[in-house]
N, C-alpha and C positions, 0 to 999 in steps of 0.2 A: 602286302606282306604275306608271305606263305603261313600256312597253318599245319599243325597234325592231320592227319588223316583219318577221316572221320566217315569214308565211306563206306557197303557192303562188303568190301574185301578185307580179309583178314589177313594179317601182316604178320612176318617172319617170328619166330621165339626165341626168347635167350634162354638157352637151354639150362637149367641141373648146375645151382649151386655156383665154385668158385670159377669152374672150368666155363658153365654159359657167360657168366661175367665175363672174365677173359675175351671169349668169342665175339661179345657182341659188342664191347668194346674196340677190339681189334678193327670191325668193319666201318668205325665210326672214326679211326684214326686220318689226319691227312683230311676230312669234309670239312665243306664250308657248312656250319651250322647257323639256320632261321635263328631273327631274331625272337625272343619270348613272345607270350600273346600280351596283349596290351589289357592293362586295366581299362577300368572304367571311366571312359574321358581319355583321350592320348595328352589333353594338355597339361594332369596332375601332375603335381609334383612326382617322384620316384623312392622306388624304398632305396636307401645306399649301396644294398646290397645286391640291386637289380641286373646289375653290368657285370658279372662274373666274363670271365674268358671261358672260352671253349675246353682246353685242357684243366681249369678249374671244375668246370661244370662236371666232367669229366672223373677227376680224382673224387671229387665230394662225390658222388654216386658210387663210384668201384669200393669206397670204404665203409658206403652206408650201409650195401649189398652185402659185404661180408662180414661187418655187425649184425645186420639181419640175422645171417644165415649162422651165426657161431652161439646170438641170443637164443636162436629159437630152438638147436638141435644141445643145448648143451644138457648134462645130467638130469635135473632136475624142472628142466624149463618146461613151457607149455607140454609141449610132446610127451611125456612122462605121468601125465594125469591117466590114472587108473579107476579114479570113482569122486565122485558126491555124494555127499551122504546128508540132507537136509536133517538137522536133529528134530525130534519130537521132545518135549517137555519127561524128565523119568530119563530111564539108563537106557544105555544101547553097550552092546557088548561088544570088545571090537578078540579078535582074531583069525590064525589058519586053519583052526577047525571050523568046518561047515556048521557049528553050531551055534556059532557067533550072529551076532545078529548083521555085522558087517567082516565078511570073510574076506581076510586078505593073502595077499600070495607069498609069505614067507615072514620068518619071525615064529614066536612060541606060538601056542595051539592058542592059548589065552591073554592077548595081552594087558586086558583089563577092561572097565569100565568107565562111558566116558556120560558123564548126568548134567543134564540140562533143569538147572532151576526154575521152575516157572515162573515165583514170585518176581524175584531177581533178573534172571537175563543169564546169570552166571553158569559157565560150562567151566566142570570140572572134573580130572580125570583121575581116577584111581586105579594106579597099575597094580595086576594080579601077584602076589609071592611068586608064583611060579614062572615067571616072565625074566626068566634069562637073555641075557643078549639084546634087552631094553635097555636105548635112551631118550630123557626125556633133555632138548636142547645139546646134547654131546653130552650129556653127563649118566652115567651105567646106572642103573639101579636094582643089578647082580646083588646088592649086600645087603638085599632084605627091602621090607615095606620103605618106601620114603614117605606115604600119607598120602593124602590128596592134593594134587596139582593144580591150580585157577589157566586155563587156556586163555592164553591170548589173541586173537585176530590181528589186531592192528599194534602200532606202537611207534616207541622210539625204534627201535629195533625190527627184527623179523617177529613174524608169529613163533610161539611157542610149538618146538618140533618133537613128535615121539618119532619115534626111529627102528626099525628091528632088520637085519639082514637087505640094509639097504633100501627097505620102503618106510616112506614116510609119511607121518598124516597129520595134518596141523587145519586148526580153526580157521573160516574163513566168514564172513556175513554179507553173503550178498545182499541187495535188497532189505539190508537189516538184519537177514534169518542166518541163524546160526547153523553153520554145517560144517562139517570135516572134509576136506580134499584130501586125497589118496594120490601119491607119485610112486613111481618104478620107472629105473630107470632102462630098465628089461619091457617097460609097454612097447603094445605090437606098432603105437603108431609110433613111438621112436625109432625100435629097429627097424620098423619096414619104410621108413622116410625114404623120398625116390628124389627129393630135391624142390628147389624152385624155380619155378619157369619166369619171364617178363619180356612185358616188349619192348624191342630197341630204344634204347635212349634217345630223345628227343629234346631239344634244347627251348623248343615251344610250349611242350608243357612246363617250364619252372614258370609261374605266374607272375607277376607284381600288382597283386591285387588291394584292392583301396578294401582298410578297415574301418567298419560301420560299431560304434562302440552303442552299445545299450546302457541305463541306465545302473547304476552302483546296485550290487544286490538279486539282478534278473535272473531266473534260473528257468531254464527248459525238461520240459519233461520227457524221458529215454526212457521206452523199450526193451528190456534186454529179452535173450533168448528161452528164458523162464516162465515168461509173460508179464514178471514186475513191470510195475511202472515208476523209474525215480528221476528227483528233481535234481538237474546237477548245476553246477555255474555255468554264465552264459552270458559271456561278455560281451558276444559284439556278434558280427559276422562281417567273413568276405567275401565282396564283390568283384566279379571280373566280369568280362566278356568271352563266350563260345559264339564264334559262326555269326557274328552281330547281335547275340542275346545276352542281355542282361544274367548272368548266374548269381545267387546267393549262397553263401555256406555258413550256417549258424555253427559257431563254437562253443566247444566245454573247455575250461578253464583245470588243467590234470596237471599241478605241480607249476612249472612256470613254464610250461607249454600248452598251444591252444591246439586241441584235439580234434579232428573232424571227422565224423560217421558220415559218410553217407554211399549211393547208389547213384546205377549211371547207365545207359541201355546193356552197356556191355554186363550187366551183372545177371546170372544165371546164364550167359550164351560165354563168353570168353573170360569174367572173372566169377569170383567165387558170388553166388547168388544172392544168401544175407549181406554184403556190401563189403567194403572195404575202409579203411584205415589210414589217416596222415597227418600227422603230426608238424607243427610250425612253430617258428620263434614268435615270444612278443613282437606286436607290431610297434614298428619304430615310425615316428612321423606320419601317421596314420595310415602307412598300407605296412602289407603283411605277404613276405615270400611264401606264396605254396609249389610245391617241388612234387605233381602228381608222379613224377617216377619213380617217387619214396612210397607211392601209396601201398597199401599192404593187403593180406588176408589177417583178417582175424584169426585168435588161437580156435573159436568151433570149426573152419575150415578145417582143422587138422585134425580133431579131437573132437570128442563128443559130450566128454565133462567140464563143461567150460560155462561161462555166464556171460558172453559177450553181448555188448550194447548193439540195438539196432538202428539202422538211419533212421530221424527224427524224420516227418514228411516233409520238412522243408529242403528239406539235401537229400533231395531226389531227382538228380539232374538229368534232363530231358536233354544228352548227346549221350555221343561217345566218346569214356576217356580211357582211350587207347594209350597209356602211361600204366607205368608200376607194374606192380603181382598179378601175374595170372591165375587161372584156376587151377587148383593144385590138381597134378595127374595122380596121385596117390589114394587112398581110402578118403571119402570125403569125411570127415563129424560129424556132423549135422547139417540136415540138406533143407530143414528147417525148424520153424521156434518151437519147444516143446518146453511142459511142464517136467523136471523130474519126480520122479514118486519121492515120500517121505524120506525110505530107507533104499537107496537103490544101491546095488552091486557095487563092490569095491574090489571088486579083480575081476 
């Protein structure tokens, strides 16, 4: 059975967005496509969804691609991150005068004061009188003090959003710690986006690999780009075969999809060096489709205000998976893991 290509040469691009799609499709029309790589054991049973056709394999990629590509560049999405701001216990003063303790790039000169409870946990903001052209969630508060606001991070809903001239800044906790993310949708790494590259589709990398379930409750500990270290769910892992070797891919469990960080020779030489990204349905019948030409970069690829998780050691795959996103040709983010300062820049 033919495999991907795994040797020292490096293989064509799909070039920038909707038009490399297009391209690298086109050259893929009319082939006879390898069958997938085989899990673990040829004699297992098979996930259902193993047997796609070629034109299927096909359509599900060109529409995943241009999901990707409309997620990632739209307003307010990754790319639009302008700062972090890690709060400290006490006030932090947020506006576009330099005198603020967090300067941002448009909106009143003051737009208020946002205080971190120590007892409590609780961040709350209190926008300035003078803060024209403030909202807090879509709603003005041009008509005078409205009082102190409680920030929200998480919820049924979105976080709780202040707003002025288009930038916006709302609570997030990474790691637990309470911080403000700053978006513009005028950031350099939005306007100056040059696209995304990948390599030709291959019908060898979509896997049907056997899922290894762990016991009720497991959780693994991740890395992120901060230097946190947190526990998340970790249900199982998948098993396949590369090149006759046994692979393992430990899972987090992110909504009702299992998530997978990890690294692979090509990372730092032809993809983005921190690792990449790929997401899979629950496993049905105990294997699990992974689809490496869904793999992705993470949003610090892009961006440098970002908290993204890093491959756990155990998904640190000793080949090459020449599938998915390549290394972005644009301004990298982060070229690796750093601490942010307390109070760092927000424009």
């Amino acid at each position: 059975m033919g495999g991907p290509d795994r040797s020292g040469r490096r293989p064509g691009r799909v070039r920038n967005g909707l038009a490399g799609i297009a391209a690298g499709l086109a050259l893929l029309s009319g082939m006879v496509v390898l069958a997938g790589l085989a899990g673990c054991g040829g004699s297992e049973a098979r996930h259902p969804e193993a047997g796609i056709s070629g034109p299927q394999f096909e359509r599900i990629n060109r529409a995943w691609r241009e999901r990707r590509l409309a997620r990632l560049t739209e307003p307010y999405g990754w790319l639009s991150l302008t700062g972090l701001v890690m709060l400290a216990p006490g006030e932090t003063t947020l506006g576009s005068s330099p005198d603020n303790d967090v300067e941002l790039a448009g909106g009143p000169d003051f737009w208020g004061v946002v205080v971190l409870d120590e007892k409590t946990g609780e961040v709350r903001f209190e926008p300035a009188e003078t803060a024209r052209g403030l909202t807090i969630d879509g709603a003005p508060v041009d008509d005078g003090p409205t009082g102190a606001r409680t920030l929200l991070a998480t919820g049924p809903g979105e976080p709780t959003t202040i707003e002025a001239d288009r930038i916006r800044v709302h609570l997030v906790a990474p790691g637990g710690r309470p911080a403000l993310r700053i978006r513009d949708p005028e950031s350099p790494a939005r306007t100056e986006f040059v696209g995304l590259e990948y390599y030709p589709l291959d019908r060898n990398w979509r896997i049907d690999a056997e899922f290894v379930a762990h016991p009720e409750g497991k959780t693994i500990q991740i890395a992120n780009v901060m230097g946190q270290l947190i526990d998340e769910p970790n249900p199982g892992a998948a098993r396949f075969q590369i090149d006759g070797k046994t692979v393992s891919l430990e899972a987090v469990l992110e909504d009702d999809k299992l998530f997978f960080i990890f690294a692979d020779r090509t990372s730092g030489r032809e993809t983005y060096g921190l690792g990449r990204f790929l997401y899979a349905d629950l496993p049905r019948g105990g294997r699990v489709i992974l689809d490496f030409n869904q793999a992705h970069n993470p949003p610090c690829a892009f961006n440098a205000f970002t908290t993204c998780p890093l491959p756990p050691p155990a998904n640190r795959i000793d080949a090459w998976v020449r599938a998915g996103e390549m290394q972005y040709a644009g301004t990298t983010g982060l070229e690796s893991p750093r601490a942010l300062s307390q109070r760092s820049a927000g424009r």
